[in-house]
C-alpha positions in Angstrom: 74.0 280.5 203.8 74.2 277.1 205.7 71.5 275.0 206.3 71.1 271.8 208.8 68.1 269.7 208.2 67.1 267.3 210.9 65.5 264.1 209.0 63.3 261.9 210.2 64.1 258.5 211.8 62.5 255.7 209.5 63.6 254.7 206.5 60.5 254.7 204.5 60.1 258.7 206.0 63.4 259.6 205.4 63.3 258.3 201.7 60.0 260.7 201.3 61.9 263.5 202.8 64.3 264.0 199.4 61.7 265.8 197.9 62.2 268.5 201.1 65.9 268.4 200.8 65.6 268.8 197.1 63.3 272.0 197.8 65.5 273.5 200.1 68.2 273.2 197.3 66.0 274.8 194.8 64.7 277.8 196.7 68.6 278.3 198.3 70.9 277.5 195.0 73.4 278.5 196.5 73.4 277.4 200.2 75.5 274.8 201.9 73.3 271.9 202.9 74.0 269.5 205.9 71.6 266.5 207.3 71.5 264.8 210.8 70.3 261.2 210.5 69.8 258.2 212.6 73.4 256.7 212.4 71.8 253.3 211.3 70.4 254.7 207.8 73.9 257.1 207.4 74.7 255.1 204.3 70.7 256.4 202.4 72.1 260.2 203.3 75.1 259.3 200.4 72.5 258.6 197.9 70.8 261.9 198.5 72.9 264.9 195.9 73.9 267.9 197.1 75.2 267.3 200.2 78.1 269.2 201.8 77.9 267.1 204.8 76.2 264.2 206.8 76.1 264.5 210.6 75.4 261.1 212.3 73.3 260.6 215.4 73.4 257.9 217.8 70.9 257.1 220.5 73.1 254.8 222.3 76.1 257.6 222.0 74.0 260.4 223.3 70.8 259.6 224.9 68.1 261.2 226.5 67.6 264.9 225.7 71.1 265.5 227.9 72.1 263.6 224.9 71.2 265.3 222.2 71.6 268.2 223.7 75.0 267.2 223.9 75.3 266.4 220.2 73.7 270.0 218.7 76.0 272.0 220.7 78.7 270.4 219.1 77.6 271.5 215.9 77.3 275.2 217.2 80.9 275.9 215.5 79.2 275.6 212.1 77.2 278.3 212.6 74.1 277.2 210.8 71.6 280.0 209.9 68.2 278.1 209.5 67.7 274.4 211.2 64.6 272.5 209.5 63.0 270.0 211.9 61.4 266.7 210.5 60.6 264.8 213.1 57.7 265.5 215.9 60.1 265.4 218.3 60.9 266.7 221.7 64.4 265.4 221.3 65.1 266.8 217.7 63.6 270.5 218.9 66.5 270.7 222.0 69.3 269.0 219.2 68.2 272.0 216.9 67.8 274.2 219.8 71.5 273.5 221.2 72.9 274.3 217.6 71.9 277.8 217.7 71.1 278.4 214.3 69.5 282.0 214.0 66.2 280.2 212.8 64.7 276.9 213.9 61.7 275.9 211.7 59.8 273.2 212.7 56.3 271.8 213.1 54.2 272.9 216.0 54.2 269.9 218.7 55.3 268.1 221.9 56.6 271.2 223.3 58.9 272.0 220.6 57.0 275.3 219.8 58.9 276.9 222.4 62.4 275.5 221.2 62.1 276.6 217.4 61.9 280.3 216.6 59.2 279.5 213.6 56.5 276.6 214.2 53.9 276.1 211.9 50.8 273.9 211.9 50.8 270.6 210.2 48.1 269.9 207.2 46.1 266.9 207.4 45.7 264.1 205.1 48.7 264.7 203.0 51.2 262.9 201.7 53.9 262.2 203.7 56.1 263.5 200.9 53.9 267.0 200.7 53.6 267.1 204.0 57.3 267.9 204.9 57.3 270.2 202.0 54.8 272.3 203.1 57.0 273.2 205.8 59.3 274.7 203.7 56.3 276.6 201.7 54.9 278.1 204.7 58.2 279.5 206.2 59.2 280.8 203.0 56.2 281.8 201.4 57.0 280.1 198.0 55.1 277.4 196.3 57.0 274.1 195.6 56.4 272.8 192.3 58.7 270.4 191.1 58.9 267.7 194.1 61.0 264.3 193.8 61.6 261.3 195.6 64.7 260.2 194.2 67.7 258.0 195.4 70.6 257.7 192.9 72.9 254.6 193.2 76.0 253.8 191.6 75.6 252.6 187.7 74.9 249.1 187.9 74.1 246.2 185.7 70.6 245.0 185.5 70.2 241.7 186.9 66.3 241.1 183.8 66.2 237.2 185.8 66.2 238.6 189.6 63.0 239.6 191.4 63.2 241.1 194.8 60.7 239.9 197.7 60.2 241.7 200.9 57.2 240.5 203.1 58.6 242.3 206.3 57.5 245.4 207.9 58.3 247.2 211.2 54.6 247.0 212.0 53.1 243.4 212.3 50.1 244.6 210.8 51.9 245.7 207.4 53.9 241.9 207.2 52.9 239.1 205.7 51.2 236.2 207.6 53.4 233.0 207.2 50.7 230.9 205.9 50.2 233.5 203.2 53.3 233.7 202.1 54.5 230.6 202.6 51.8 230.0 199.9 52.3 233.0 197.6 56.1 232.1 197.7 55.0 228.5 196.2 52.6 230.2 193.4 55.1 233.0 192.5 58.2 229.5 192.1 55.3 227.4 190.2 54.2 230.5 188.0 57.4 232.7 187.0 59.7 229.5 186.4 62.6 231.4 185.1 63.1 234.0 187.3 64.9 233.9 190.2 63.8 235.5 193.8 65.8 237.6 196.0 64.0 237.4 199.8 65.6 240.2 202.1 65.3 241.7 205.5 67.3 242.9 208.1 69.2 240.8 211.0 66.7 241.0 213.3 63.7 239.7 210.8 66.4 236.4 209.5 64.0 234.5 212.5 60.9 235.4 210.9 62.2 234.7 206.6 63.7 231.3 207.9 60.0 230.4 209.2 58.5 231.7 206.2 60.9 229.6 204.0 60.4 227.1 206.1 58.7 223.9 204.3 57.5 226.9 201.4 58.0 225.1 197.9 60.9 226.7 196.2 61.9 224.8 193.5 65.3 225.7 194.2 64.3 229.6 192.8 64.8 231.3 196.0 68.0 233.2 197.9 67.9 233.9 201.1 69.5 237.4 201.8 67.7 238.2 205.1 70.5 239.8 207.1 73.7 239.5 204.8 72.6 242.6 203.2 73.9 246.0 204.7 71.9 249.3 203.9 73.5 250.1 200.6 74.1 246.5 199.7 70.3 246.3 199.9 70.1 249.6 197.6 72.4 248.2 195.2 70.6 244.9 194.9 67.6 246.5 194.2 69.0 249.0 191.7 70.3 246.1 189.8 67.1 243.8 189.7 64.1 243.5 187.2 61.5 244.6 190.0 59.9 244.2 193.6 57.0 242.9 195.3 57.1 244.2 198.9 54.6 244.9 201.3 54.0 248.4 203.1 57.7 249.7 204.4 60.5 251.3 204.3 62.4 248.9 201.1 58.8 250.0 198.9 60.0 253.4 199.0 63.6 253.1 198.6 62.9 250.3 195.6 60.5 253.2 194.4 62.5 256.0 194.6 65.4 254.1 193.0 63.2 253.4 189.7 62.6 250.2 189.9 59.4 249.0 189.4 57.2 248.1 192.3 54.4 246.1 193.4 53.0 246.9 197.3 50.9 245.2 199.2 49.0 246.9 201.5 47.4 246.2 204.7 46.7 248.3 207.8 48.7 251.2 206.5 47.2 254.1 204.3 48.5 254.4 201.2 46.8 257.9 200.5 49.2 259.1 203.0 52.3 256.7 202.4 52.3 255.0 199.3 55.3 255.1 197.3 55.2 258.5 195.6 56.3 258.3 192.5 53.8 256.8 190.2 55.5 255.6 187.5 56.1 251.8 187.7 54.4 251.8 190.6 51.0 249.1 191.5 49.4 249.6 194.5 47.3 246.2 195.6 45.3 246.0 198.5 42.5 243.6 199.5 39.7 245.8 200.1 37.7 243.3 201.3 37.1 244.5 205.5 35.4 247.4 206.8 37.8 248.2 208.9 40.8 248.7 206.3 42.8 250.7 206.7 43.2 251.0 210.6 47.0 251.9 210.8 47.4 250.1 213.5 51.0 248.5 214.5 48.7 245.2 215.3 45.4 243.8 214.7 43.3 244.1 217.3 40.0 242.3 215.8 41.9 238.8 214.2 45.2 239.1 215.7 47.1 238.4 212.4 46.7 241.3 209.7 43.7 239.7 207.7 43.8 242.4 205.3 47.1 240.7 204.1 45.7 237.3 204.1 43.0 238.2 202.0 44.7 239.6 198.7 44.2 237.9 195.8 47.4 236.1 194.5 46.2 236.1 190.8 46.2 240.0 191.1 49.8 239.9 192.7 50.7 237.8 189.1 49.4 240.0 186.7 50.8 242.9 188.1 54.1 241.1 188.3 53.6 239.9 184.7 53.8 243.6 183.6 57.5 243.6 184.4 58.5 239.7 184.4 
């Protein structure tokens, strides 16, 4: 049997959807399992075992649903006998669609019902991580048990000195305020006096770290790795460091699902839905403190800065560091 599994395009979503591809590869043993993903997060895919082979996607190479209709029929010569659909997409229905696999299995929505041969409803208020799972368990009919998040890196040597520090987030409402962490930067330096810090991000967040650095008291403790870090020199760093305080995004689930221990900070996001899921090592810190938490909003519509962030108490932030540090 060959299977094609269509996973989602975030990397926080598609680090939650390991547990799916681990399902599929326990209820089919003995099936041939290939992935699309987003060609920007192709290097996560190698970290994921079990995989015969990883199909890249590129907006900018085919776009529109011309596209990626373009880019499923190519895969037509692989003959794929079931096609699993992550995303809520339009666009990932037609790629599935233009692959001809015999069966299409997908979740009910923006028209893709009439593209996929089974749609099924999605559950509310799961876990992210359940959620795509469930998709399996209705089209098969078999109850998943055993569900991981894992990512495994190379063997790598413990770094017991290095903390890792990510106050970015795709969503302005999940990132840290300057002020506030321009602040928490100079209690973590004045309080952890040994240890150094790690602060990472991608290219297009440098502008943001280099205003939050900025003036921030350091103490000389501080590296600044915001965009000299590719995707899997980001996994490897973190693999190789003592632990990491992050806020709500896509580097707290792959520090998580890497085993390293964890502390996230969260603000507009819910984490009943998508928190880190593996609980071991794990501390979840949120404020707790506004009515209106948590909104999951991209931005704040009420104080225009994500005062939910603001408001969380540094001394908690230490103690659950201390547990690790």
């Amino acid at each position: 049997m060959k299977i094609l599994i269509r996973l989602p395009n975030w990397l926080g979503d598609v680090v939650m959807s390991t547990a799916f591809v681990g399902a599929v590869k326990q209820l089919y043993p003995n099936a041939q399992v290939d992935v699309i993903i987003k060609k920007e997060l192709g290097a996560i895919a190698s970290y994921i075992p079990g995989l015969n082979k990883i199909h890249l996607f590129s907006k900018q190479e085919y776009q529109g649903l011309q596209g990626v209709y373009r880019f499923g029929k190519a895969l037509r010569t692989e003959k794929f006998d079931l096609f699993f659909c992550l995303p809520d997409s339009l666009s990932s229905a037609v790629m599935g669609w233009a692959t001809r696999a015999k069966k299409r299995i997908g979740f009910g929505k923006e028209g893709g019902v009439f593209l996929m041969t089974n749609t099924y409803k999605k559950p509310a208020n799961l876990h992210r991580t359940d959620e795509y799972v469930t998709l399996l368990e209705q089209f098969t009919g078999k109850k998943i048990i055993e569900r991981s998040v894992r990512l495994f890196a190379k063997t790598i040597a413990k770094n017991d000195n290095r903390l890792i520090l990510n106050f970015n987030s795709e969503a302005i409402s999940r990132r840290m305020p300057i002020d506030k962490g321009k602040q928490l930067i100079s209690t973590l330096t004045n309080t952890f006096k040994n240890t150094q810090f790690v602060i990472v991000g991608s290219p297009k967040e440098k502008v943001y770290i280099d205003e939050l650095l900025d003036s921030a008291e350091r103490n000389g403790q501080i590296e600044n790795y915001a965009g000299k870090t590719s995707l899997e020199g980001l996994c490897e760093l973190m693999a190789s460091s003592k632990a990491v305080l992050t806020t709500d995004s896509g580097p707290a689930h792959l520090a998580n699902s890497l085993g390293v221990p964890t502390v996230v900070l969260f603000g507009a996001g819910n984490e009943l839905n998508t928190a880190p899921y593996n609980k071991e090592s794990l501390i979840l810190i949120r404020a707790g403190k506004l009515e209106c938490e948590p909104c999951v909003r991209n931005t704040c519509k009420l104080y225009g800065i994500p005062k939910c962030m603001q408001l969380i108490d540094e001394l908690e932030i230490i103690n659950a560091l201390s547990l690790y540090l």
